[in-house]
C-alpha positions in Angstrom: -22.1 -17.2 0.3 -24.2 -14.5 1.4 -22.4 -11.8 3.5 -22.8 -7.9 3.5 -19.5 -7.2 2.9 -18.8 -6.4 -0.5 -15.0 -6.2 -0.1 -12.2 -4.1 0.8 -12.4 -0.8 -1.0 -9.6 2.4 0.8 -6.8 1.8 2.7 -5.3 5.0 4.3 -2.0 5.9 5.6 -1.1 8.4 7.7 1.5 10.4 6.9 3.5 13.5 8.9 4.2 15.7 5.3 1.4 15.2 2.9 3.3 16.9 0.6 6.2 14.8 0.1 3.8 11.7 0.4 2.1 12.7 -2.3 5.1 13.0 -4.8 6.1 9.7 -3.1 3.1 7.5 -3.7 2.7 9.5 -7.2 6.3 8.0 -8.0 5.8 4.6 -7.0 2.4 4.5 -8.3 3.2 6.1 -11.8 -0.2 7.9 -11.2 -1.9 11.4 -9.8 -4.3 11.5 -7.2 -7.8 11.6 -8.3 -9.0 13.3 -5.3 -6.6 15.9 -3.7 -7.7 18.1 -0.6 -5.7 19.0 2.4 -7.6 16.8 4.6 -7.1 13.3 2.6 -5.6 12.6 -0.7 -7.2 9.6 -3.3 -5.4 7.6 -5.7 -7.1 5.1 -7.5 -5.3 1.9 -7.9 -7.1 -0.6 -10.0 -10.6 0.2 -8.5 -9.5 0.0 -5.2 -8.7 3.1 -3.1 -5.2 4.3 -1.6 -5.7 7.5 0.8 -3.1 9.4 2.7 -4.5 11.0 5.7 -2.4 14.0 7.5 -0.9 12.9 10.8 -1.4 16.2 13.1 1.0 14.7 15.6 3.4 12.3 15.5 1.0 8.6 16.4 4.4 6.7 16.4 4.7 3.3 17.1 2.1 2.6 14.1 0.8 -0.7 14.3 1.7 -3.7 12.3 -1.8 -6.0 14.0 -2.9 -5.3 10.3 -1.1 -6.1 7.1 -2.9 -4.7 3.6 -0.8 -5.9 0.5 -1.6 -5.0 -3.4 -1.3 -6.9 -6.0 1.2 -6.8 -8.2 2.7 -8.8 -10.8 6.3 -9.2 -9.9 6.8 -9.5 -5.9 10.7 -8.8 -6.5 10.8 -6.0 -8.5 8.1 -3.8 -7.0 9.9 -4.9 -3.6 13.5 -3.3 -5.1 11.5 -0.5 -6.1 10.0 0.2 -3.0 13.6 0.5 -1.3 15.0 2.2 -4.0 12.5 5.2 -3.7 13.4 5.3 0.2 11.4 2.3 1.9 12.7 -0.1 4.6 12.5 -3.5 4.3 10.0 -4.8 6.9 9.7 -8.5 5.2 11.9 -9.3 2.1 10.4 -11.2 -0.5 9.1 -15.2 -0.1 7.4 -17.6 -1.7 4.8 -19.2 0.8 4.0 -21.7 -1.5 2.2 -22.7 -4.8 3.8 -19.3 -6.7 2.5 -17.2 -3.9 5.1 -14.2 -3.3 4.1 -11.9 -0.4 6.9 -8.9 1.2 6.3 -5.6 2.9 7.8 -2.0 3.5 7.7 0.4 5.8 7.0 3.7 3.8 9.2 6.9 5.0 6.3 7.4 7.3 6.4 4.0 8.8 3.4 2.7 7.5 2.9 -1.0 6.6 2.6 -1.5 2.8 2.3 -5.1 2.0 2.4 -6.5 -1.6 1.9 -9.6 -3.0 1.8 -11.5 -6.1 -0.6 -14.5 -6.3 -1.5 -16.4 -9.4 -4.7 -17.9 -8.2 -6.5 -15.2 -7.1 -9.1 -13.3 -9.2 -11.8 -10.6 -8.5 -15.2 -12.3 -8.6 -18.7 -10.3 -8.1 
């Protein structure tokens, strides 16, 4: 297939207190930023890019038009651990099929963060 997209690479969030996002992703991640400026805040997560963004105003409602989820290898347990460091359950856990588990969050910011857990994908050049 020839296209000249060569696939997703940041998702951002926006968030009111970069602050306490930062400790917050940091927590769930298990990792430090790699890029850390008042302006926008890097972490990398398996090559692909997580940025927080500060909000200067309150953009509420955020939109939920598009969903990003990460990979991860167990859909259930990341999901408990997502509520148990403060998110809300936007979409609990399900199995769409064929060992495909996809769920989402709302961080304490309200973003969207989807994860998902899918045994048949794998990163190709």
């Amino acid at each position: 297939m020839n296209t000249p997209f060569q696939g997703l690479r940041t998702c951002i969030y926006r968030v009111g207190d970069l602050a306490k996002a930062i400790e917050w992703y940091s927590e769930l991640l298990g990792i430090r930023p790699y890029f850390n400026e008042p302006f926008y805040v890097g972490f990398n997560v398996g090559g692909y890019e997580l940025g927080l963004q500060p909000e200067e105003q309150d953009m509420s409602p955020k939109s939920a038009n598009v969903e990003t989820y990460w990979g991860v290898d167990d859909a259930e347990a990341t999901f408990a651990r997502l509520l148990e460091l403060g998110a809300t359950a936007h979409m609990k856990p399900d199995d769409v099929g064929e060992g495909i588990v996809v769920a989402a969050v709302k961080d304490p910011w309200d973003n969207l963060v989807g994860i998902i857990r899918n045994p048949h994908f794998s990163l190709k050049d």
